[in-house]
C-alpha positions in Angstrom: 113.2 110.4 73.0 112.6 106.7 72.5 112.4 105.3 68.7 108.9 103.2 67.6 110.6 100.3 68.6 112.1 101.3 71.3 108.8 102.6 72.4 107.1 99.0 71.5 109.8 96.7 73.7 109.0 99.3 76.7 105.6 98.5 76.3 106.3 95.1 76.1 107.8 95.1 79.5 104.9 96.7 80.9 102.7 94.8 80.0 104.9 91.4 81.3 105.4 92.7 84.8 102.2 94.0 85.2 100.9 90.4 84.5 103.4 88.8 86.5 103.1 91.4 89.2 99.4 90.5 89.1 100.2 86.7 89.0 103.2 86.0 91.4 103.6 89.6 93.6 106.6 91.0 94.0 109.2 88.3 94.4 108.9 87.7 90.3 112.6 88.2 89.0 113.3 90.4 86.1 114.6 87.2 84.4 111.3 86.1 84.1 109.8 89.4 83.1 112.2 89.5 79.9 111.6 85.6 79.0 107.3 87.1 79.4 107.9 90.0 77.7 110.0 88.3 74.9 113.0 90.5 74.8 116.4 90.3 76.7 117.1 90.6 80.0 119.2 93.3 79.4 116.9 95.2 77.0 114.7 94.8 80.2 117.9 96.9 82.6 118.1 99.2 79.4 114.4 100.6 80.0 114.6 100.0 83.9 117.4 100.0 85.8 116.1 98.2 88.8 113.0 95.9 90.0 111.5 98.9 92.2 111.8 101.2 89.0 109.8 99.1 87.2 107.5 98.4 89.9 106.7 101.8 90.0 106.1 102.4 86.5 103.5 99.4 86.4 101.6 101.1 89.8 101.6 104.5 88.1 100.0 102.9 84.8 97.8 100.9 86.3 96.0 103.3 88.7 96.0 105.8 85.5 93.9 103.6 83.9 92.4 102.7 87.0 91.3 106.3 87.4 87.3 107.1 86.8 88.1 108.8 83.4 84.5 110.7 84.5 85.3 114.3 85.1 83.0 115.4 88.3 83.6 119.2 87.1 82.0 118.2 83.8 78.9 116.7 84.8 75.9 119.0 85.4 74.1 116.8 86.9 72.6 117.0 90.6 75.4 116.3 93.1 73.6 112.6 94.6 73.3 111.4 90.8 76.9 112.2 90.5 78.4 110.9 93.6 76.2 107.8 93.5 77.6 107.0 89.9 80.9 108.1 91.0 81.3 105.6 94.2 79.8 102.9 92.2 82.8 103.4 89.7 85.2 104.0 92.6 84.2 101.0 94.3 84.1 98.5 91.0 88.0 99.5 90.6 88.9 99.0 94.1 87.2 95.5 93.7 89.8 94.8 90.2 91.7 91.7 90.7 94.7 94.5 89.5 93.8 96.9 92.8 93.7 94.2 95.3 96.8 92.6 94.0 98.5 95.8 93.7 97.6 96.7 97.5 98.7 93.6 99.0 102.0 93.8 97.3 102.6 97.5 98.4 101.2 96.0 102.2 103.6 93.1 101.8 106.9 95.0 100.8 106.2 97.7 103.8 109.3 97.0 105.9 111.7 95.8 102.7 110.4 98.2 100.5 108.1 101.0 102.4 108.5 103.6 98.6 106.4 101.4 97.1 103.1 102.0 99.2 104.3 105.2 99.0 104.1 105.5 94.9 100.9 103.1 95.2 99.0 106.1 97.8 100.1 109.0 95.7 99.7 107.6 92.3 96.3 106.4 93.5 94.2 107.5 96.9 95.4 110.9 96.4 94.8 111.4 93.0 91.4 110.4 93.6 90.9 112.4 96.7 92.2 115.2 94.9 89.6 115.4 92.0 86.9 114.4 94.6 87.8 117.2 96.9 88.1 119.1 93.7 84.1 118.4 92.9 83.1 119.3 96.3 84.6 122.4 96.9 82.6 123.7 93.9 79.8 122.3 95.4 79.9 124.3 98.8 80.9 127.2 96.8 77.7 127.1 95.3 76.1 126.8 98.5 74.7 123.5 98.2 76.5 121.9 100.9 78.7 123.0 103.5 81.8 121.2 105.5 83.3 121.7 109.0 86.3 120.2 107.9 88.5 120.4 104.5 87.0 119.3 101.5 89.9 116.7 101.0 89.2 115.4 104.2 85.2 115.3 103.7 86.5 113.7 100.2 88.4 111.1 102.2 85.4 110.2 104.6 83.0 109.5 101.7 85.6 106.9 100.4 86.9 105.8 103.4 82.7 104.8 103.4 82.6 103.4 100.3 85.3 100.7 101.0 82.2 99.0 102.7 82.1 95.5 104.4 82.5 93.9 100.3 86.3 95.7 99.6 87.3 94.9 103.1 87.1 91.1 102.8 87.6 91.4 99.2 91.0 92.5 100.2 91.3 90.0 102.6 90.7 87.2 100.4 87.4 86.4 102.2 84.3 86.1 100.3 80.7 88.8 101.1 77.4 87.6 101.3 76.2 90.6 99.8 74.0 90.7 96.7 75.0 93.3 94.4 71.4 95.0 95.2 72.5 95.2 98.7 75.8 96.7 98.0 74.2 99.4 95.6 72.0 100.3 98.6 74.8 100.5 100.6 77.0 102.8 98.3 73.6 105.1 97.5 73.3 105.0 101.4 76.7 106.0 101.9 76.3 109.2 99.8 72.6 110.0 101.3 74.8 109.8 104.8 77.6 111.9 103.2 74.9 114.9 101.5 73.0 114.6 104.5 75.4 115.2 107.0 76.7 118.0 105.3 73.4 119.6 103.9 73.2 123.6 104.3 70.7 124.2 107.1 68.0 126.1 106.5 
């Protein structure tokens, strides 16, 4: 159980190598992160014993408050007004200076340090895909719609779809001509695709 303070200099070291992280990638030295932080280097080695411990702590944080704090069980709305408003939130945090950074960090450290995309997929993609498949499972059990595959597959398609032509280049550092009128067309079309495809036939 960590004291107040305690508590605060952790938080402190959070918040350091997260910006760093952000800043510089994944070559920034923990001697940095304390002199950021404000605290010693070995109150930094007290909280985390190594680089990729800390790493992983600042992935975990920042894709929990990355997460679309919108519960898709909670909303009673019809299923398009959800998953339009729900791919419009997923696709705004994919397009976070903190989500691209994060992914080309995790791509960059594959073959020195291939845990780290794992921690970035599970504390991120799959939590999503989980709470997605989550919604639409309910969904089919209500007889609205109706999949030929798993519902955390169908879950991955519609994001897989969502990425669109914007997050692709976004995470390539290139820059899109679309307007953000076209791109809301494209994410409502994506979901009109998605219900469509999957509509119960009457």
């Amino acid at each position: 159980m960590l004291t107040p303070r305690s508590q605060m200099k952790r938080q402190q070291i959070l918040d350091a190598a997260t910006k760093l992280f952000i800043q510089y990638g994944y070559a920034i030295t923990m001697d940095s992160i304390a002199v950021e932080a404000n605290v010693s280097k070995q109150t930094v080695y007290a909280h985390f014993k190594t680089k990729d411990e800390l790493f992983d702590t600042c992935i975990r944080a920042k894709c929990m408050e990355s997460q679309c704090e919108h519960i898709l069980l909670n909303d009673d709305r019809d299923t398009r007004t959800v998953l339009c408003g729900f791919a419009k939130r997923f696709q705004e945090i994919l397009l976070s200076e903190e989500a691209i950074v994060t992914y080309r960090t995790a791509i960059r450290q594959l073959e020195t340090h291939p845990d780290l995309a794992k921690v970035y997929v599970s504390a991120g993609p799959q939590t999503t895909i989980a709470m997605l498949a989550e919604y639409l499972t309910a969904k089919q059990a209500q007889g609205e719609i109706a999949f030929s595959i798993s519902a955390k597959d169908a879950a991955m398609q519609l994001l897989l779809m969502l990425h669109g032509r914007i997050v692709f280049l976004a995470q390539l550092g290139q820059p899109c001509d679309m307007s953000s009128q076209e791109n809301e067309a494209y994410i409502e079309s994506c979901v009109d695709l998605f219900l469509n495809g999957y509509s119960v036939k009457k």
